[in-house]
C-alpha positions as CSV (number, residue, x, y, z in Angstrom):
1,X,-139.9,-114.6,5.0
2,X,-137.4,-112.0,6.2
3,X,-138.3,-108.6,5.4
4,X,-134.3,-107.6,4.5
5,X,-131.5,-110.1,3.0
6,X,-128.6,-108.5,4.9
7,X,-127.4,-106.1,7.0
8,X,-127.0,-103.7,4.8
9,X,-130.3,-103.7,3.2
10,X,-131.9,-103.4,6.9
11,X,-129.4,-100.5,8.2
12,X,-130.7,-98.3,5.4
13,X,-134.2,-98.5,6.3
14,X,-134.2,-99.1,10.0
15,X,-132.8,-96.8,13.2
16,X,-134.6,-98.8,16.2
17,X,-132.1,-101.2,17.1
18,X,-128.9,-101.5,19.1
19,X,-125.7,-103.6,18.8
20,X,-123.6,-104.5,21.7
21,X,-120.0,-106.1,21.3
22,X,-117.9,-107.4,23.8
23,X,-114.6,-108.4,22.4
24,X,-112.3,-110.3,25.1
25,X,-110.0,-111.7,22.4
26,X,-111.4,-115.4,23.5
27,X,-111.3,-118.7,21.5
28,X,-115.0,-118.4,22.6
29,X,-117.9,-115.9,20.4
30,X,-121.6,-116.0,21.9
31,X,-124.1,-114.2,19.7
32,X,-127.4,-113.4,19.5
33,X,-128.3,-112.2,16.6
34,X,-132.2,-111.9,17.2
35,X,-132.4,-110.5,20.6
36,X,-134.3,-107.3,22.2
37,X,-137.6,-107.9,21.2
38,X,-137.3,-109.7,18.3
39,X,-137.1,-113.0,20.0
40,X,-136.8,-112.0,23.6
41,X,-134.4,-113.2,26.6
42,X,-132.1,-114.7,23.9
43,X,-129.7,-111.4,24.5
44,X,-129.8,-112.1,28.2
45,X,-129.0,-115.7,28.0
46,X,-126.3,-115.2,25.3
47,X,-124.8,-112.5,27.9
48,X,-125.1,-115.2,30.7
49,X,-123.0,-117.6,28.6
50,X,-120.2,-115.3,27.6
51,X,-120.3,-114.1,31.4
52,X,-116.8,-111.8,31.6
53,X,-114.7,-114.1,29.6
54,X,-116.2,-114.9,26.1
55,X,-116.9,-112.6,23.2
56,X,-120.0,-111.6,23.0
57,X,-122.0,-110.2,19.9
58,X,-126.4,-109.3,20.1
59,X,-128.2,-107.4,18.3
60,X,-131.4,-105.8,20.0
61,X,-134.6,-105.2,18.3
62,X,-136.3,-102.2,20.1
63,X,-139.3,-101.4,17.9
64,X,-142.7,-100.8,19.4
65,X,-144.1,-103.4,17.0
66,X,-143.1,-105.5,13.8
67,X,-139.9,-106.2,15.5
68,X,-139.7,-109.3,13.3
69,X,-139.1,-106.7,10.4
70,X,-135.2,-107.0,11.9
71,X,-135.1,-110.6,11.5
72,X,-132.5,-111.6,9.5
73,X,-132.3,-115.7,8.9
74,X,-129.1,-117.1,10.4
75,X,-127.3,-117.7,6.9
76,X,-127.7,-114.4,5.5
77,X,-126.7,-112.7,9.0
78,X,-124.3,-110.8,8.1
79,X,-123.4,-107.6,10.4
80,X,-119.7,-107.2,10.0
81,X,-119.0,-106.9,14.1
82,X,-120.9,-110.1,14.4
83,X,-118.2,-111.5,11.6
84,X,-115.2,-110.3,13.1
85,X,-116.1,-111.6,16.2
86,X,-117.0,-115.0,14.8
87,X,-114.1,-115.5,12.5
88,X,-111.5,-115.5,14.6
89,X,-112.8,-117.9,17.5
90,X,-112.8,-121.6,17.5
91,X,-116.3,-122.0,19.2
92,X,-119.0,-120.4,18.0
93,X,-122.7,-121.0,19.6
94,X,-125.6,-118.5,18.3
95,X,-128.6,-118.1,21.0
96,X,-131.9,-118.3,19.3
97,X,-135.7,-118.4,20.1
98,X,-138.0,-120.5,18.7
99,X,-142.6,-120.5,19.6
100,X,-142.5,-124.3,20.4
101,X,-145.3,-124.0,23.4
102,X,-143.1,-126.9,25.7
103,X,-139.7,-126.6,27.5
104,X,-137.0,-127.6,24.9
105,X,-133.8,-126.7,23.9
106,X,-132.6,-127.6,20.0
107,X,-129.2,-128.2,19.3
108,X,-128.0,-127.9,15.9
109,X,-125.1,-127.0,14.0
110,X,-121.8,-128.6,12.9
111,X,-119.8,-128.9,15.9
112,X,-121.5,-132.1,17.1
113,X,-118.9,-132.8,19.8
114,X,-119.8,-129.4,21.5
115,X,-123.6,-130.0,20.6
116,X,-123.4,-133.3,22.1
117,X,-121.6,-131.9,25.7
118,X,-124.4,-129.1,25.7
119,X,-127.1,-131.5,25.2
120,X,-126.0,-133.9,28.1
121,X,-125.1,-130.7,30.0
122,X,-128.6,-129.4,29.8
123,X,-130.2,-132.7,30.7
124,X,-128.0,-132.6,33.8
125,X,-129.7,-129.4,35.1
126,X,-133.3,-130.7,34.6
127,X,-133.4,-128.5,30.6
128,X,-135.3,-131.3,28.1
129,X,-132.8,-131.3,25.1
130,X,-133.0,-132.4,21.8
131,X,-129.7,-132.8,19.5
132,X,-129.8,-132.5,15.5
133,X,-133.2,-131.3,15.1
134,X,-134.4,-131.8,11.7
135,X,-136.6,-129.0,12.3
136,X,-134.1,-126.8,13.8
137,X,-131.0,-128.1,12.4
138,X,-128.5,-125.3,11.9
139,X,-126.2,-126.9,9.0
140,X,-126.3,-124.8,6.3
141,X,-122.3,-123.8,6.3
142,X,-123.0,-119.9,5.8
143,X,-125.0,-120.1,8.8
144,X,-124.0,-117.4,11.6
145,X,-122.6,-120.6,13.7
146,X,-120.7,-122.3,11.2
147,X,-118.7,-119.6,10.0
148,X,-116.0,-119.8,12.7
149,X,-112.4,-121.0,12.3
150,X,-112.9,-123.9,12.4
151,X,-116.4,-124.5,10.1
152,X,-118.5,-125.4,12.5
153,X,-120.6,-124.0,15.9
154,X,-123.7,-124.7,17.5
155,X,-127.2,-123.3,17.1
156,X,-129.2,-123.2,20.5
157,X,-133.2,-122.8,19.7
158,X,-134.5,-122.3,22.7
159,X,-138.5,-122.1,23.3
160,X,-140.1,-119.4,25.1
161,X,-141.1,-121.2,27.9
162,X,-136.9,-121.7,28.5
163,X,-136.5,-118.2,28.3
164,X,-139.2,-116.5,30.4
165,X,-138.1,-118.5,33.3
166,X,-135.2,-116.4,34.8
167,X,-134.3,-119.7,37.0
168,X,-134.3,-121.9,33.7
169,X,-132.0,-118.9,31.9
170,X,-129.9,-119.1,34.4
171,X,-129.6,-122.8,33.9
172,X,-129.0,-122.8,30.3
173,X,-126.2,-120.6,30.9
174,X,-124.7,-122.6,33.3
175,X,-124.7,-125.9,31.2
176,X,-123.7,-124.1,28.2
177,X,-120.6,-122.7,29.8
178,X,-119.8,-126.4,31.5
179,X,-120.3,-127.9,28.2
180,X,-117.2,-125.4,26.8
181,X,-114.8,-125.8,29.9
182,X,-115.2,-129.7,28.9
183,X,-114.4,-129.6,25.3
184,X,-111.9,-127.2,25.3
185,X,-110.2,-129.1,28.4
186,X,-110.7,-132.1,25.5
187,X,-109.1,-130.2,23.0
188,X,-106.1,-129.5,25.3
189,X,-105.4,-133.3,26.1
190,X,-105.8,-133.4,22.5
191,X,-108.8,-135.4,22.4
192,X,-111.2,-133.0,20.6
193,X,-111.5,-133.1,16.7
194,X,-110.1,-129.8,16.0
195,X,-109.7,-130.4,12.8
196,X,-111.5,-128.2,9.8
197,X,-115.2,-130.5,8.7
């Protein structure tokens, strides 16, 4: 249970965070809306996806503790940099962190094409991947993700032993950023359903 509904609500009650905005004017929005300490590497990881061509969007929780205080769920995330940024791109993916105890990345979301490329991507590069998680599933259509131009995005959970392996961050980003190169090559031969869901 999330201590504030929206942005709003959490601004006027807490000072110890920091938001960091890259906008490239790309197709392409990476965000991490739960990042700093709040679920940790999933700033760095976001950052190593965008690298110096995507928008990027992450919030950083910096508290000493209770840094789950600034957890707001994905579909009431609603800081209005984070918005701009996704609105206007095509691809949206939102880096998360989830406690499972084993290696895994969940893919969820509504852009199954793009989850489907990460997922195979992933396995490629030795990261166990698992698509449509019901547990992790990322579909509700005000979700962070979903809220692009074109509906739909992709929700990367990944667990922590993913992220406090810098070699395994480094992989993520890699596949993640392969995964968008083919799709959006796709979408240019016209293969890609670009089309609103």
């Amino acid at each position: 249970m999330d201590k504030y509904k929206n942005f709003k609500e959490l601004d006027s009650q807490e000072s110890e965070y920091r938001i960091e905005v890259l906008d490239r004017a790309s197709e392409v929005t990476i965000i991490a809306p739960h990042g700093g300490r709040i679920e940790p590497h999933t700033a760095e990881i976001a950052a190593l996806i965008a690298g110096d061509h995507y928008n990027l969007f992450c919030f950083h929780g910096l508290k000493q503790d209770d840094n789950y205080d600034l957890h707001i769920t994905s579909h009431k995330f609603d800081h209005p940099r984070a918005l701009e940024l996704v609105c206007k791109a095509r691809y949206v993916i939102a880096v998360h962190g989830c406690t499972v105890i084993e290696p895994v990345a969940y893919l969820g979301g509504l852009d199954t094409e793009l989850i489907e490329q990460i997922g195979m991507e992933l396995t490629t590069l030795g990261v166990p991947a698992e698509c449509n998680s019901e547990r992790f599933c990322g579909t509700h259509h005000h979700n962070i993700c979903n809220r692009g131009k074109l509906k739909r995005g992709v929700q990367l959970e990944l667990s922590r032993a993913i992220r406090d392996r810098e070699t395994v961050r480094n992989r993520v980003g890699t596949a993640v950023r392969s995964a968008l190169t083919q799709i959006k090559n796709r979408e240019r031969q016209g293969s890609y359903l670009s089309r609103k869901c």
